[in-house]
C-alpha positions in Angstrom: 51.6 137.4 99.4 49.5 139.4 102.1 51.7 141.5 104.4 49.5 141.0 107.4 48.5 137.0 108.3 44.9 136.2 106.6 42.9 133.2 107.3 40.2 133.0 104.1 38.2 129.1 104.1 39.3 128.1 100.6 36.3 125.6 99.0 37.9 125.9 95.2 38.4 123.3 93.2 42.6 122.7 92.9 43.7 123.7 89.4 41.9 126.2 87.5 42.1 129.6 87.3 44.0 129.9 91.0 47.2 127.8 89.1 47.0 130.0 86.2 47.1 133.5 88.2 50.1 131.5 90.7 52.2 130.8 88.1 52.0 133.6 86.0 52.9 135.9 88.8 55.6 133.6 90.2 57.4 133.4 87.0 57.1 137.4 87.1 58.2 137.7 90.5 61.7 135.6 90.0 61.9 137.6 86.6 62.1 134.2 84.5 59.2 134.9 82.6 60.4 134.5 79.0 63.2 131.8 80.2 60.4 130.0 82.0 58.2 129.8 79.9 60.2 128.4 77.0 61.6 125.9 79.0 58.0 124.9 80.5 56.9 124.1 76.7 59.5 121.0 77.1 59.4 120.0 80.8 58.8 116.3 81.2 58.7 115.8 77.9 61.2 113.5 75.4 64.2 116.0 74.2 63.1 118.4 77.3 63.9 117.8 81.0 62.9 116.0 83.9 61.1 118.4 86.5 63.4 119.2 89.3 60.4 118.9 91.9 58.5 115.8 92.1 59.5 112.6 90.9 56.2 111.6 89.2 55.7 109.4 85.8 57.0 111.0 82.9 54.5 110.1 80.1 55.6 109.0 76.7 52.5 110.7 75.1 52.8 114.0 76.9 49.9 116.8 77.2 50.2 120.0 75.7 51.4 121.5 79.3 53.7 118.5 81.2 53.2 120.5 84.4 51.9 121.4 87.4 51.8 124.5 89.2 54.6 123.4 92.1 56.7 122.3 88.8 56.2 125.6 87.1 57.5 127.7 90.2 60.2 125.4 90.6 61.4 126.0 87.2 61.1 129.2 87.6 62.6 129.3 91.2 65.7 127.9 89.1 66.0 130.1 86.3 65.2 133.1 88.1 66.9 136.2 87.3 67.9 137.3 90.5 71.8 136.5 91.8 73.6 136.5 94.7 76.9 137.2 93.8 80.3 137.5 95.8 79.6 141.0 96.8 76.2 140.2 98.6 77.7 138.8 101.2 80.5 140.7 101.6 77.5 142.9 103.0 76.5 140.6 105.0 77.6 138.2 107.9 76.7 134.8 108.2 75.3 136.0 111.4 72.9 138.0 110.7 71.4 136.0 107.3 71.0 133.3 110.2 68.0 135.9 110.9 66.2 135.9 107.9 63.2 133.6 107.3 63.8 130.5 104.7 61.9 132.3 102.1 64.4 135.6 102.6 67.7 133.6 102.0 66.3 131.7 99.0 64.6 134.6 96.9 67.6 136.4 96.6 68.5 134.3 93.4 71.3 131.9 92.0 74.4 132.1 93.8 77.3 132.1 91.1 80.8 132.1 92.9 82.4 129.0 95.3 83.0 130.7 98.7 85.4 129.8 101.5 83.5 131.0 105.2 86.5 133.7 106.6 86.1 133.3 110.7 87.9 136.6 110.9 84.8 138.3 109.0 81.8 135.8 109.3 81.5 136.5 105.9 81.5 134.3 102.7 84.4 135.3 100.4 85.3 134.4 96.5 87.9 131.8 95.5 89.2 129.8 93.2 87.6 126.7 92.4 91.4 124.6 92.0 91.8 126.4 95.6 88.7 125.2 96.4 88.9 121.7 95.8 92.9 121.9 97.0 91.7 123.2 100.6 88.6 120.5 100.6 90.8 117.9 99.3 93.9 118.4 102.6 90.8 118.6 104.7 89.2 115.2 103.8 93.0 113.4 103.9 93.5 114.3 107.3 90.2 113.3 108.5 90.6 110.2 106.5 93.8 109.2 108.2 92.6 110.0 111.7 88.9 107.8 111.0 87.4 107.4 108.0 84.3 106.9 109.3 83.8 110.3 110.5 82.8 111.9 107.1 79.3 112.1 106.1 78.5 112.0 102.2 74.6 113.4 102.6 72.7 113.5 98.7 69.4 115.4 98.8 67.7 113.6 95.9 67.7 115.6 92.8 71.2 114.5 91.7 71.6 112.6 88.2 72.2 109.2 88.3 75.5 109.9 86.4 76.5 111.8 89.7 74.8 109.9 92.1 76.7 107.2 91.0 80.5 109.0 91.2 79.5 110.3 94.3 79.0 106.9 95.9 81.8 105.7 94.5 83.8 109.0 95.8 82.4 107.7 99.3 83.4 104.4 98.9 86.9 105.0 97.8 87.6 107.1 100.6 86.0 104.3 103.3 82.7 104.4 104.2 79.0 104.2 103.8 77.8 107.3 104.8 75.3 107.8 102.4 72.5 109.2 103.7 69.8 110.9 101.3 66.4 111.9 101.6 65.0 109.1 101.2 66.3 108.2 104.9 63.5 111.2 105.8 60.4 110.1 103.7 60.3 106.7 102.1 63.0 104.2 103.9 59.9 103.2 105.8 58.6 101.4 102.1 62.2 100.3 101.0 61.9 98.3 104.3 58.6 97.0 104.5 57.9 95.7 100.4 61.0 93.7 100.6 59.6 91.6 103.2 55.9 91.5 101.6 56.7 91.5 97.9 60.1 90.9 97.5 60.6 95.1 95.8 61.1 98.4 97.5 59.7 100.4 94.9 56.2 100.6 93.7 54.2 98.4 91.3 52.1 100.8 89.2 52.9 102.6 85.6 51.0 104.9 84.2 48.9 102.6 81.9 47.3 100.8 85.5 45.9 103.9 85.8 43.9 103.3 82.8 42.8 100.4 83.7 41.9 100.2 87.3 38.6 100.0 88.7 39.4 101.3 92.0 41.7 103.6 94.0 42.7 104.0 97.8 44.5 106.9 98.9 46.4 106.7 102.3 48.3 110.0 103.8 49.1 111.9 100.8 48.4 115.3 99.3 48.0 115.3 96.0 47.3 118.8 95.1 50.5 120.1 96.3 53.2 116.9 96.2 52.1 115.6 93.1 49.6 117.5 91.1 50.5 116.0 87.7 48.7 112.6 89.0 45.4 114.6 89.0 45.3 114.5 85.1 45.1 110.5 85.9 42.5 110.8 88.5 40.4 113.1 86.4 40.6 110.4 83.8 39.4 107.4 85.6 36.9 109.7 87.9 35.2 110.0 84.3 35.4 106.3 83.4 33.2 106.6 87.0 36.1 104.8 88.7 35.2 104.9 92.8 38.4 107.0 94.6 38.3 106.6 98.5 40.9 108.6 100.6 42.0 108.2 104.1 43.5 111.3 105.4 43.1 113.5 108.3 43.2 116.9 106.7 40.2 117.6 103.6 43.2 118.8 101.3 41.6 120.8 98.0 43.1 118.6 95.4 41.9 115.1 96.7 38.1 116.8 97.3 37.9 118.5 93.8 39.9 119.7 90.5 39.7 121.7 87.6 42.1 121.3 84.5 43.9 124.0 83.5 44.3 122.4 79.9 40.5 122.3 79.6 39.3 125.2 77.7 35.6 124.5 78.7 36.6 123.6 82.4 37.9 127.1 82.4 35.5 129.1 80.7 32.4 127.1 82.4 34.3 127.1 86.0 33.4 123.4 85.6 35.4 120.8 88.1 35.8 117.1 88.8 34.9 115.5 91.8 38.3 113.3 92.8 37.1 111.8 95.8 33.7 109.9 96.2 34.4 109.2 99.5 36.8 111.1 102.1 37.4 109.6 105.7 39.1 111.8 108.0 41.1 109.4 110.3 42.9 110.4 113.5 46.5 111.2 113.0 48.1 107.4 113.4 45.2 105.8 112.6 46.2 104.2 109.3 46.7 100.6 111.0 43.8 100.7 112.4 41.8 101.5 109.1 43.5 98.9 107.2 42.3 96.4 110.2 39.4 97.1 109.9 39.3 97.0 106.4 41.2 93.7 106.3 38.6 92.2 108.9 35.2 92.7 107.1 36.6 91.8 103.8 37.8 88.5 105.1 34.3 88.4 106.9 32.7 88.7 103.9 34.4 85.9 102.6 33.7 83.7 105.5 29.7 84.3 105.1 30.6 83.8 101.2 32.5 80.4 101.7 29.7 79.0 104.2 27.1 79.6 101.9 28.4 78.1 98.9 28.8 81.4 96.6 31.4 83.3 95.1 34.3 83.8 97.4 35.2 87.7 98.4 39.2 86.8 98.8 41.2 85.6 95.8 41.7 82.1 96.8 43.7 81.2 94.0 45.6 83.7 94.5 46.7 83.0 98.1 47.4 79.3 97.6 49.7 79.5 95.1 51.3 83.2 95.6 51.4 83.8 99.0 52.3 82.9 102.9 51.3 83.3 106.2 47.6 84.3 105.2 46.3 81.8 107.9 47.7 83.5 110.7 47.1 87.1 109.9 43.1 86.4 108.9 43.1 85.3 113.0 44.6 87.8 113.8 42.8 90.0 112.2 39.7 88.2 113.0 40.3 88.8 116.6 40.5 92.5 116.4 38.4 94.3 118.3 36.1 96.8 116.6 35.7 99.1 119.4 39.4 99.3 119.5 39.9 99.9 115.6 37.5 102.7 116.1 39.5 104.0 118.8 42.4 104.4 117.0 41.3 105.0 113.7 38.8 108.1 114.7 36.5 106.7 112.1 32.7 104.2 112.6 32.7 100.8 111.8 30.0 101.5 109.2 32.7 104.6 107.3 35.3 101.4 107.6 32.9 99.1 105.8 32.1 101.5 103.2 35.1 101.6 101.9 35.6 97.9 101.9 32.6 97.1 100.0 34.2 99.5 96.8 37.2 97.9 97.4 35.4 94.0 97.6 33.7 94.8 94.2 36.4 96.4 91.9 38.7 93.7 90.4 41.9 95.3 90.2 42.7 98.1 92.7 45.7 100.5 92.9 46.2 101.7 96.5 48.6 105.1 96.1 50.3 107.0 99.5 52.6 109.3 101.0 54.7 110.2 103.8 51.3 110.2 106.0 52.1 106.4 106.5 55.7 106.2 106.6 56.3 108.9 109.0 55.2 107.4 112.1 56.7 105.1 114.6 54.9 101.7 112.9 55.9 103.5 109.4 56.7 100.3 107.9 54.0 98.4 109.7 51.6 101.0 108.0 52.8 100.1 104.7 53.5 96.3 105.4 49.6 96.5 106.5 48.2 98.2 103.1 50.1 95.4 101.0 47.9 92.9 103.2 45.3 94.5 101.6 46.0 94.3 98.5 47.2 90.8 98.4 43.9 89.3 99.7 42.2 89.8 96.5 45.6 89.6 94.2 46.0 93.3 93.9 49.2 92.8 92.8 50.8 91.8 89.6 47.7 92.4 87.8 46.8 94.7 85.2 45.1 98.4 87.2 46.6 96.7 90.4 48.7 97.4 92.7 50.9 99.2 95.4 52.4 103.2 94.7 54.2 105.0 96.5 54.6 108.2 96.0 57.9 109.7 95.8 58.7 113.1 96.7 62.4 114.7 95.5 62.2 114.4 91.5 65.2 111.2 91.7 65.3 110.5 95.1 64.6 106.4 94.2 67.1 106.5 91.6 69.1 107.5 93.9 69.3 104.5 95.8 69.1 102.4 92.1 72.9 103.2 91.6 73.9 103.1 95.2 73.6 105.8 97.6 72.7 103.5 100.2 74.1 103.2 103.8 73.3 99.5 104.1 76.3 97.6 102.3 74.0 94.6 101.4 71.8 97.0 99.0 75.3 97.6 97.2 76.9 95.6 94.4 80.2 95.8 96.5 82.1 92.7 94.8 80.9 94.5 91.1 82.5 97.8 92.5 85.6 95.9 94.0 86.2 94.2 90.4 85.6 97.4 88.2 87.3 99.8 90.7 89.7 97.4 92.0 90.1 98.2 95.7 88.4 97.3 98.8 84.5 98.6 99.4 84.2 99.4 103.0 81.8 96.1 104.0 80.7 98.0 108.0 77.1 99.7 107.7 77.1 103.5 107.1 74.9 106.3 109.0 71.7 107.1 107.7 70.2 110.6 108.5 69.0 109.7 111.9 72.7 108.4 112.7 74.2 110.8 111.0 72.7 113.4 113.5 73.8 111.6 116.0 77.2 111.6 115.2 77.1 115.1 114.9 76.0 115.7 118.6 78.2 112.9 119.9 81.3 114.1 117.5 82.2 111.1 116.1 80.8 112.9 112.7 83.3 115.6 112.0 83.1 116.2 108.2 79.5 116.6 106.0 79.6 117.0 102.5 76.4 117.8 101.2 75.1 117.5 97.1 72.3 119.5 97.5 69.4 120.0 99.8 69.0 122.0 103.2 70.2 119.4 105.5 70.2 121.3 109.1 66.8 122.8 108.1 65.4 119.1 107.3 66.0 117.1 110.0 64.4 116.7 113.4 66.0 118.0 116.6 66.6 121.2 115.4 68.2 122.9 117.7 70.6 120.3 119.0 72.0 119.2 115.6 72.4 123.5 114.7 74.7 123.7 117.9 76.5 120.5 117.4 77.0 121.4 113.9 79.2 124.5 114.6 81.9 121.7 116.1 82.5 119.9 112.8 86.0 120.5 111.3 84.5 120.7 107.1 81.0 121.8 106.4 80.8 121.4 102.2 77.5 122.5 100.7 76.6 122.2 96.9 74.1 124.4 96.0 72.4 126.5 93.3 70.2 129.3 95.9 71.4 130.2 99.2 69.7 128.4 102.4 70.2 127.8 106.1 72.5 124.5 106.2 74.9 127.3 104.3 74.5 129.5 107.2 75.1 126.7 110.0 79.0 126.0 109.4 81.9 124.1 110.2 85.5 125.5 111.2 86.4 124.8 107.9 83.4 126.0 105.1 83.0 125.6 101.6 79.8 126.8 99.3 79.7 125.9 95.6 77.7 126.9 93.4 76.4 124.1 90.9 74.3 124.2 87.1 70.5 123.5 87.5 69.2 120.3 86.0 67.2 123.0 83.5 70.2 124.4 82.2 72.6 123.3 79.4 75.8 121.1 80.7 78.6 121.8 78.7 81.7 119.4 78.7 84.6 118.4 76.6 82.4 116.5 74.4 79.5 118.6 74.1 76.1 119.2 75.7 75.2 116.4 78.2 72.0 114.6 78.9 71.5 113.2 82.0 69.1 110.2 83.5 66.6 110.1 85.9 64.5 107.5 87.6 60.7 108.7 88.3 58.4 107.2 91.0 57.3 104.2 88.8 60.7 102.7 88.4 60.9 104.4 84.9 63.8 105.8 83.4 64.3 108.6 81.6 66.9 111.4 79.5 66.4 114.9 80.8 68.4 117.5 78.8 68.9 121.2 79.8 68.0 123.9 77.6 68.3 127.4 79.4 71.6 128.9 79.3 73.6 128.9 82.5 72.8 131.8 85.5 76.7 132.5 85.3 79.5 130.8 83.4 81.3 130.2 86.7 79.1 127.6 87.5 80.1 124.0 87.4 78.0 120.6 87.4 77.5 118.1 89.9 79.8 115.6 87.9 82.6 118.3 87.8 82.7 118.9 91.5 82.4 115.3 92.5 85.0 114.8 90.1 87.1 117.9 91.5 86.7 116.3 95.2 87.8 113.0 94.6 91.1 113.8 92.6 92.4 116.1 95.4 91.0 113.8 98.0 92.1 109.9 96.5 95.4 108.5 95.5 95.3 108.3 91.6 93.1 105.3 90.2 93.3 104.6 86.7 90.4 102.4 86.7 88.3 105.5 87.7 88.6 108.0 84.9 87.2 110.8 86.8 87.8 113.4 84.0 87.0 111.3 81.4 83.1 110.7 83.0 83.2 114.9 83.2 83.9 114.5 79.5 81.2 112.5 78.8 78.6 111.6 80.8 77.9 108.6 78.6 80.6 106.9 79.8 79.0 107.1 83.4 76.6 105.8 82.1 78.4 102.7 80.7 79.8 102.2 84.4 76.7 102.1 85.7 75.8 99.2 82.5 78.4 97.7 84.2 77.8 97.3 87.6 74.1 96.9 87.6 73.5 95.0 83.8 69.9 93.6 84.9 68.8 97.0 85.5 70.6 98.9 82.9 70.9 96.8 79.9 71.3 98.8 76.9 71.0 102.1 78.8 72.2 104.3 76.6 69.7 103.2 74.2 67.1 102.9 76.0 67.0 105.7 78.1 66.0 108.5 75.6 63.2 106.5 74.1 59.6 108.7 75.0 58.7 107.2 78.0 61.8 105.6 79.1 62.6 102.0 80.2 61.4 100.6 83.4 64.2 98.9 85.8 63.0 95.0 86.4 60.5 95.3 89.0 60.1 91.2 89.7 56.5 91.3 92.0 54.5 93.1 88.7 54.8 89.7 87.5 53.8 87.9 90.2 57.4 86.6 90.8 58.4 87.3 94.6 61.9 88.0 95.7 61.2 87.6 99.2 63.2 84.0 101.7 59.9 82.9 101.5 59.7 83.1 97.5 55.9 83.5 97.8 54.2 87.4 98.4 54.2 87.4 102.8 51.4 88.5 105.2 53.0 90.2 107.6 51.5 89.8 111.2 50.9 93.7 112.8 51.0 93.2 117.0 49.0 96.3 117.6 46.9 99.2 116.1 48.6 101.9 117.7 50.9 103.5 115.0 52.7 106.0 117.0 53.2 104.6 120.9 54.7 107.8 122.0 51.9 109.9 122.4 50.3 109.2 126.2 46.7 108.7 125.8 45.8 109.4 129.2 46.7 112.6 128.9 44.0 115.0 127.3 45.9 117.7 127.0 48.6 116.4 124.6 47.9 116.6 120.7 49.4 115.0 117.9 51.1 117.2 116.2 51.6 116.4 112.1 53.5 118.7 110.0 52.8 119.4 106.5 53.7 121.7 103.4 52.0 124.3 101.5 50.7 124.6 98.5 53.7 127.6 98.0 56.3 124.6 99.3 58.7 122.2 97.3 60.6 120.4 100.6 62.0 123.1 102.4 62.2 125.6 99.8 59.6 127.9 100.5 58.2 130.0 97.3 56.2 132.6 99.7 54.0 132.8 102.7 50.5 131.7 101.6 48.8 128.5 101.1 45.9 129.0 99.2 44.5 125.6 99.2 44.2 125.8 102.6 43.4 129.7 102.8 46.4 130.9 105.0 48.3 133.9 103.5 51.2 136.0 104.8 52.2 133.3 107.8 53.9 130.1 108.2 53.7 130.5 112.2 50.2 128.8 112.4 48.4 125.9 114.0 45.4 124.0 112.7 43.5 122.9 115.0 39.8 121.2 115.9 37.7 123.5 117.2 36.5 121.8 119.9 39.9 121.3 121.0 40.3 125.0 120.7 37.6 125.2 123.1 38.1 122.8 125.5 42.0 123.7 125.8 40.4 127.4 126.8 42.1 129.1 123.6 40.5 131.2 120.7 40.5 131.8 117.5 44.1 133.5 117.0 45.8 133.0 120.4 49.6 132.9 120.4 50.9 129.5 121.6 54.4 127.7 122.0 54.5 124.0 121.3 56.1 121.9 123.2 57.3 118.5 122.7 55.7 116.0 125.1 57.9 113.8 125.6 60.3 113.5 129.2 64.0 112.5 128.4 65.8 115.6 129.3 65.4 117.8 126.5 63.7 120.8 126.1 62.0 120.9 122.6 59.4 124.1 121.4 58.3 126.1 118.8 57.5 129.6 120.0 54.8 132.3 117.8 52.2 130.0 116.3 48.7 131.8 115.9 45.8 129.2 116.2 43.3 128.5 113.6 40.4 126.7 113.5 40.3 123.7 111.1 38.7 120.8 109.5 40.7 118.3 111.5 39.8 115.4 113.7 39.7 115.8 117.8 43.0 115.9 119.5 45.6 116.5 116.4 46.6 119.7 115.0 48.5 120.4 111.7 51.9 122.7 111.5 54.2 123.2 108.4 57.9 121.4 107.8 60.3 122.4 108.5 59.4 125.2 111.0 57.9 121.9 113.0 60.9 120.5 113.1 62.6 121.4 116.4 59.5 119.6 118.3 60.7 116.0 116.5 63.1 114.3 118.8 65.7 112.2 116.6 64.7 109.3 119.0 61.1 109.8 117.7 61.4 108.0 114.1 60.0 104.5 112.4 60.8 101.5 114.1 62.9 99.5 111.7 63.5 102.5 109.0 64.6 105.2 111.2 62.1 107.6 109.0 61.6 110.7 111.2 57.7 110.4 112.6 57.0 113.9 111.6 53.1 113.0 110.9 52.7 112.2 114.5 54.3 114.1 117.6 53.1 114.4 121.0 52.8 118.0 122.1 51.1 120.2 124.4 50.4 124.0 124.0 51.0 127.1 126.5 49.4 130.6 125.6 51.7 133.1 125.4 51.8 136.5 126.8 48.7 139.0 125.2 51.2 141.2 124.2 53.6 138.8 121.8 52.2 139.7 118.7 51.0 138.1 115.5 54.1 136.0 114.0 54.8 136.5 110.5 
């Protein structure tokens, strides 16, 4: 990590001998080099665990090394040696670790001790975990009696599905559905839109499509850094000469080229793989517009096809029997304009039918993409638009077809699969009612948009969160920190120390939980637990490093601990019992959902795993319409907000590193991208740099664009030039996040539209100083 910011154009391939030397010196740095490695020999792999940073497919074949570089330093960020026990903060206040970076508070190691916040002393201090749960427990009654809707139950996404299951329960029993996750702040924009179009809110696409498809499309995801495993599968079909195009505004290193770490001869020749063979840099927002375009040549192909008598470019078939509304979207589409749909998209008609002639001549096409089209105002009209796609020549539900989403936090879909959901109809609430007898609460709960709401307005005055960095995540930064102070019960469960700790209620609890790496001990034994991965498959993950401290407890225990001193006594919930023997959740969950979970214990350790019922792979449609819907899209703006009259406003996307898992933060540098020692940086168009009479280096503050009242800016960001289109600029999450308004999100999902915010930029004073 350079002590001074660096700026070094990066053209390497991702992979190669730049993991190697990153993860090497990482697992050195957090002093878990023997610990990590052993555990890396079993990671994603049957009788191993489940990488706790992205939730891609967990082969049943495994290669020799079942990870990435992101997953190695997160293993390693986990089983580092470094702690932060009692007496560390008993030299320091909460006040002044609100002053260290993100990086700071989280490389100081494992914390190993629950902590009660001491107002007297602004300092965390040791007790007991039956006083603990005691204090939490008289806390949560009162609130309850006084409104029980005014508790928030937030799950970050890494959770089991044993405990994501109790701890949705734990909300329900005490009255609400308050269930935000993470999910609420990436993907919520797919689980709304494919329900309407193909009758699912997950994905389409196992691993074995990969093998089998003659096409892909990439839409607004980095693959390098979010989900590096996949390029194993893109190296595979680029040398079956499968054709991969990709839409993105950034030229990110692991979509342009990759080298295999597991190749000896890649190594030792410096060899690489070309991923992409062709890369369209679209305007920030321009994803509707793209898929327009896309959708109107290949449907006037088909017209020149059908009126001369030859092989038709659309599935026909497909649409008469499978699908509705086509009719109305091909005049719509039809009628678009191309001038406009090169407005938008940043990109030639003639870049736009390139693409569509690779994708008119492969038969069966996957389309894969990420948060850069469900974070944006018309999120779920982004997504509802690439399904269009795909269904015109019956990309879906056929072998090396269909629609993937890429999921970020490693269970953040299984998650939702056993019910942390704040939308009551998504919940088996008459199941729970019968098993659990009592009374589910029926009223929607607050998702994370809400939720942040009800902090500011105080009608939220309890948060309990499993995991995650909630305050650091969200948008509207700096309102939501100074609301938060006002909440009665701040509860944080945790394994490294972060700023949501730091950010308290009057009342402040911080305990420590085991890592998913590390062995769960209970009554009955060592536990495995289950996780679901981004394909809809599920899978056993075991721990097998010895716990950081043996006063750690697991997420099942202190869900468990909660709910007995916060409910009256329920003998059809045998807290304890589940703590016992996590098999037993496991037969709950049987219970409640039996389509999904038939068998589970059974099946859920086989290599591979079982995949949950996913209806629209077989060409059956869950949808009111019980055919596979076109879904009309008004306009091919994506992101309304930003004034187009206005030259000197950007739009503003932010974006992780390559040294990034969410908002943990595993050092300063981005190599891909050749930014070392800073976060505090812009990337900008160079012609934009010129014509907004900046240079190369110049200090700027950020400032939202957007008039409602509120004051929104990031101060201290040095200007880059960049490989970016004209008029957007890149930033990094979460430092970004104070320039996102919370009324700025998805229409329909409530997603935050991080990839697209109006701002404008003001030089600051010469003598500032670089930002580190």
């Amino acid at each position: 990590m350079s002590a001074v910011p660096e700026f070094k154009p990066n053209d390497h391939p991702s992979g190669g001998w730049g993991s190697v030397k990153a993860v090497t010196t990482y697992l050195i740095r957090e002093e878990a080099l023997v610990a990590g490695t052993k555990a890396l020999l079993v990671q994603n792999k049957p009788g191993g665990f489940s990488c706790v940073s992205c939730a891609w497919a967990k082969p049943s074949k495994p290669h020799l090394a079942e990870f990435c570089e992101n997953g190695a330093k997160a293993t390693a960020w986990e089983l580092t040696g470094k702690r932060m026990p009692a007496k560390f903060f008993e030299a320091h206040t909460l006040t002044e670790l609100e002053t260290w970076s993100d990086h700071e508070l989280e490389v100081g190691g494992r914390l190993t001790v629950p902590m009660r916040w001491d107002s007297a002393t602004d300092r965390y201090l040791e007790v007991s975990w039956e006083d603990a749960y005691a204090d939490i427990g008289a806390e949560l009654k009162k609130l309850r009696a006084e409104d029980p809707k005014s508790t928030v139950f937030y799950a970050s996404g890494r959770a089991s599905l044993e405990a994501s299951y109790m701890y949705q329960l734990l909300a329900r029993l005490y009255g609400n559905n308050n269930l935000p996750d993470s999910s609420n702040m990436c993907h919520e924009s797919t689980s709304v839109a494919l329900p309407l179009t193909i009758g699912v809110p997950v994905g389409t696409v196992t691993l074995d499509d990969f093998e089998q498809t003659d096409a892909m499309f990439f839409f607004g995801h980095n693959t390098g850094v979010n989900s590096p495993r996949m390029l194993h599968q893109l190296q595979d079909a680029r040398k079956r000469g499968v054709p991969i195009v990709t839409f993105n505004p950034l030229r990110e290193r692991g979509l342009v080229s990759f080298a295999n770490p597991q190749s000896p001869i890649e190594m030792l020749t410096l060899a690489e793989t070309k991923i992409s063979t062709q890369y369209h840099q679209l305007k920030i927002g321009g994803d509707i517009a793209v898929l327009t375009g896309m959708c109107k040549s290949l449907i006037a192909m088909d017209d020149i096809a059908r009126l001369a008598g030859i092989k038709r470019v659309l599935d026909v078939d497909f649409l008469a029997e499978h699908t509705s509304g086509f009719e109305m979207f091909a005049e719509t589409v039809r009628e678009a304009s191309w001038a406009e749909i090169e407005k938008e998209s940043g990109l030639t008609r003639d870049d736009i039918e390139q693409a569509t002639l690779v994708y008119a001549k492969a038969h069966a096409v996957i389309a894969v993409y990420g948060m850069g089209l469900t974070q944006h105002r018309k999120g779920v009209q982004n997504v509802q638009m690439l399904s269009n796609l795909l269904l015109l020549r019956g990309n879906i539900g056929r072998p090396g077809a269909g629609i993937c989403p890429v999921r970020g936090h490693s269970n953040v879909q299984g998650q939702r699969t056993v019910g942390i959901t704040e939308k009551p109809a998504l919940a088996p609430l008459d199941k729970l009612a019968a098993l659990y007898a009592f009374e589910p609460p029926r009223t929607k709960g607050l998702n994370t948009v809400e939720a942040c709401e009800g902090v500011i307005d105080g009608s939220v005055r309890a948060f309990i969160g499993l995991g995650g960095n909630f305050v650091r995540a969200v948008p509207e930064t700096e309102r939501v920190e100074a609301a938060w102070r006002r909440l009665r019960l701040t509860v944080n469960v945790a394994t490294k120390l972060n700023r949501s700790h730091l950010i308290h209620g009057e009342v402040s609890y911080l305990l420590p939980c085991l890592g998913r790496i590390e062995i769960d001990r209970q009554a009955s034994g060592e536990q495995t637990v289950a996780l679901e991965d981004s394909t809809g498959f599920i899978h056993a993950s075991k721990g097998v490093a010895e716990p950081a401290e043996s006063t750690l407890r697991s997420e099942a225990s202190i869900i468990a601990g909660i709910a007995q001193a916060t409910l009256a006594p329920n003998p059809m919930v045998p807290w304890q019992d589940w703590v016992a023997d996590y098999g037993r959740v496991r037969s709950a969950i049987e219970a409640t959902y039996p389509e999904i979970f038939r068998d589970f214990e059974q099946r859920f350790r086989i290599p591979g795993g079982f995949q949950r019922p996913i209806p629209a792979r077989e060409r059956i449609w869950k949808t009111s319409s019980g055919k596979a819907n076109f879904m009309v899209v008004e306009s091919l703006v994506a992101d309304p907000d930003t004034p187009e009259t206005d030259p000197d406003v950007l739009r503003l996307m932010t974006m992780r590193s390559d040294d990034q898992f969410n908002t943990t933060v595993y050092s300063l540098d981005d190599r891909f991208r050749g930014v070392y020692g800073t976060r505090k940086v812009l990337l900008m168009n160079r012609d934009d740099i010129d014509r907004l009479g900046l240079a190369e280096g110049a200090i700027v503050t950020a400032s939202t664009a957007v008039d409602d009242g509120h004051t929104r800016e990031v101060p201290g960001l040095r200007i880059t030039g960049f490989d970016i289109p004209a008029g957007c600029v890149a930033g990094y999450y979460p430092e970004c996040n104070p320039l996102i308004p919370l009324a700025h999100h998805a229409e329909q999902s409530k997603v935050p539209a991080a990839k697209s915010i109006p701002v404008r930029l003001r030089l600051a004073s010469p003598d500032f100083g670089l930002p580190s």
